[in-house]
N, C-alpha and C positions, 0 to 999 in steps of 0.2 A: 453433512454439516452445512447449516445456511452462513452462508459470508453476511455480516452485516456491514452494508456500502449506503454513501450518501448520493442522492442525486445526480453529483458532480461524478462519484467515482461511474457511475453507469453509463454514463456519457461518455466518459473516456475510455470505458471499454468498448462503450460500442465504435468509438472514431479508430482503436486498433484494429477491432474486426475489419470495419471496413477498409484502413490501408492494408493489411496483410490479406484481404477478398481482392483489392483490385488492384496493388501493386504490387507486394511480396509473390503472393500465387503467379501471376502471370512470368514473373520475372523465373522464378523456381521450375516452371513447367520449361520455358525453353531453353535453362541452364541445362536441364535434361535430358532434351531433346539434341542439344547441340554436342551433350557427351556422348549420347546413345551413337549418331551419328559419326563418332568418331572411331569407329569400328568392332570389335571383337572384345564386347562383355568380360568378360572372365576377369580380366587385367583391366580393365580400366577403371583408377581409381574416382577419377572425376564425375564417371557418372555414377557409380557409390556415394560420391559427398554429394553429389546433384540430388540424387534421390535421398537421402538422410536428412539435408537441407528442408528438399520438400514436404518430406513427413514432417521435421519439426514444426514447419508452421501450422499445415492441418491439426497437427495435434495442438497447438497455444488456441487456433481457432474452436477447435473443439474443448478446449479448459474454458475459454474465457465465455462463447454461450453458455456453457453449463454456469458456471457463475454468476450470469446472470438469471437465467431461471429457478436458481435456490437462495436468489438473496432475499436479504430482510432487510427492505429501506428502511433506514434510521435517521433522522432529525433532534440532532443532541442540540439545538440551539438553548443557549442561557439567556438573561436577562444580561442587563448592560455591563453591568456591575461582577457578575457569576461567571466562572469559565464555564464555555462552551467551545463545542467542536469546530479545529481549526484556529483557536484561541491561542498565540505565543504567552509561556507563564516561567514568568523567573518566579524561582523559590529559594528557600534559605532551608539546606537539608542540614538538621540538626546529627545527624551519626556523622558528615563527611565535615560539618562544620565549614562548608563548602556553596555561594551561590551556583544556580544550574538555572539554565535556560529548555524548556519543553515545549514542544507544543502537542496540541491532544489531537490523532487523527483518527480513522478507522483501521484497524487490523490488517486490510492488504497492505496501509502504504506505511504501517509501524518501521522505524527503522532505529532504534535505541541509541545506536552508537554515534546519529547525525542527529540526536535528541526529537524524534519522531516519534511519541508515545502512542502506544494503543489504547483509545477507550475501554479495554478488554480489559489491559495490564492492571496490576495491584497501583499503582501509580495513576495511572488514569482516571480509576475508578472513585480514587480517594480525593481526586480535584474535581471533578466533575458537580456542576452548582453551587461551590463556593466561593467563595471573596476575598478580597485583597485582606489581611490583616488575620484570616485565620489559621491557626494551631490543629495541622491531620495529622492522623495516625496511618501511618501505610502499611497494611499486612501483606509478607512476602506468602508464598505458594509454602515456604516450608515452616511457617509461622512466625522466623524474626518478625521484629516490626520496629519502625523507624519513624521519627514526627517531620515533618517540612511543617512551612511558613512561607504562605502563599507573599511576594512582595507585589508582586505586578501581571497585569493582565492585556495584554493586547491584544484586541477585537479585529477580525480579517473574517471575509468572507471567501476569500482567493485563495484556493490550495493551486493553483494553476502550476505554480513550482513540483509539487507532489508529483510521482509516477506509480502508476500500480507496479508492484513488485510481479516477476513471474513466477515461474513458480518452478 
């Protein structure tokens, strides 16, 4: 499966690679080293978690290159007016009868419950290029469907707030 990430998210994956290359790693090898030397393997827990430590990050470093070699950079920018990615959108969800604040991101950094939609999501998909004042239809995966009312759009170019989720 290709992740599809923006510019920004690539960059911040690669600023993780790089602190977990030059500062996680080194720090994990000699947690290691200082449990190794603390005598007789068998029992000692510390350099078990030394060593579990150290694999986790080889392995976050080995997820997070691979995610980068199978993305599909994507550039959802809108026009002024249209949401686009990274866009904050209050709507008026007509089934909760309820305003909600979204904003529309990529997929790693979706987080629903802190109103971090996925361009992917049924919701995302149904705001994406349009305008304040109009009447969607959002179809769920199980076929409900539900209208929002776009009221307001606020343009950011900064997801700098955003963190890739791990995984």
């Amino acid at each position: 499966m290709y992740d599809k990430l923006t510019k920004s998210d690539i960059e911040k994956i690669e600023k993780e690679i790089e602190h977990r290359k030059l500062v996680v790693r080194p720090e994990a090898i000699q947690a290691v080293k200082e449990a190794r030397a603390q005598g007789d393997l068998s029992e000692n827990f510390e350099y078990y978690a030394a060593k579990r430590e150290k694999n986790m990050n080889e392995s976050r470093i080995r997820y997070l290159e691979n995610m980068i070699k199978t993305a599909n950079i994507v550039d959802y920018s809108a026009a002024d007016d249209e949401v686009g990615m990274n866009n904050t959108v209050t709507l008026y969800n007509e089934r909760t009868e309820k305003d909600m604040v979204v904003r529309i991101v990529t997929t790693i950094r979706a987080k629903p419950f802190k109103g971090l939609i996925s361009i992917e999501s049924p919701l995302g998909k149904a705001l994406l290029h349009h305008k304040v004042g109009e009447r969607l239809p959002v179809t769920l995966d199980n076929g409900e469907s539900y209208y929002v009312v776009i009221r307001s759009i606020e343009k950011t170019d900064d997801d700098s707030e955003d963190e890739i989720s791990s995984y």
